[in-house]
C-alpha positions in Angstrom: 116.9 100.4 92.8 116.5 102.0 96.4 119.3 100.5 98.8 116.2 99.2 101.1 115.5 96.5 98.0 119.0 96.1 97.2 119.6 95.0 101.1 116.5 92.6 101.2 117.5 91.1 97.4 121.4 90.9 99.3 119.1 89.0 102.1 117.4 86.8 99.9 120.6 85.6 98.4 121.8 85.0 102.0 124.6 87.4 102.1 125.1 88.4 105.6 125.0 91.5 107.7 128.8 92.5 107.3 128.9 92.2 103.2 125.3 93.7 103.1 126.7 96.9 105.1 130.1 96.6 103.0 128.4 96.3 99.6 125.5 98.9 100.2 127.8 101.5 102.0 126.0 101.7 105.3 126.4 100.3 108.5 126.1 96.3 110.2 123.5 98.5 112.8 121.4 99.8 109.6 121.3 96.5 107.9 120.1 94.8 111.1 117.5 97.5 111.5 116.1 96.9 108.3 116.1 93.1 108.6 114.5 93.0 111.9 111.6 95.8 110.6 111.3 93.3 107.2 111.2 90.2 109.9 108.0 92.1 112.0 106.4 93.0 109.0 103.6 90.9 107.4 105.6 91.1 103.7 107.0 88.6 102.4 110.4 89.3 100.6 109.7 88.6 97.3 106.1 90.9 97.2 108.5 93.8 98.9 111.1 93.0 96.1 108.1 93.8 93.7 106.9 96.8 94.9 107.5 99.8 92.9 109.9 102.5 95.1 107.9 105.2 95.6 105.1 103.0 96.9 107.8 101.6 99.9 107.4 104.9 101.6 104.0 103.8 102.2 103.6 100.3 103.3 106.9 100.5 105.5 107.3 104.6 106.2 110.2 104.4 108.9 112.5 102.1 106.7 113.2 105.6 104.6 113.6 107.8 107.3 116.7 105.1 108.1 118.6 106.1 105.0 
């Protein structure tokens, strides 16, 4: 599972910012990035949960230059 859907699933769950960072190995500015491009987009967080990994790259490009 890419770290992108194991942030939004840590999201979903309502963990917050800090443990997302702490759990995933990356940093409290990362994980907000991510949140706030998953917050502008028009996905819902269970249909980005579904996608398949290589197909990320396309709908939401910038998200894997991040990692």
């Amino acid at each position: 599972m890419s770290k992108i859907k194991q942030l939004l699933r840590l999201h979903k769950q309502g963990s917050g910012t800090k443990t997302i960072a702490r759990d995933l190995g990356i940093s409290k500015n990362t994980v907000k990035v991510y949140l706030e491009k998953y917050r502008s987009s028009k996905f819902k967080i269970n249909s980005l949960l579904s996608m398949d990994d290589p197909g990320f790259g396309i709908y939401i490009p910038s998200w894997q230059s991040c990692i």
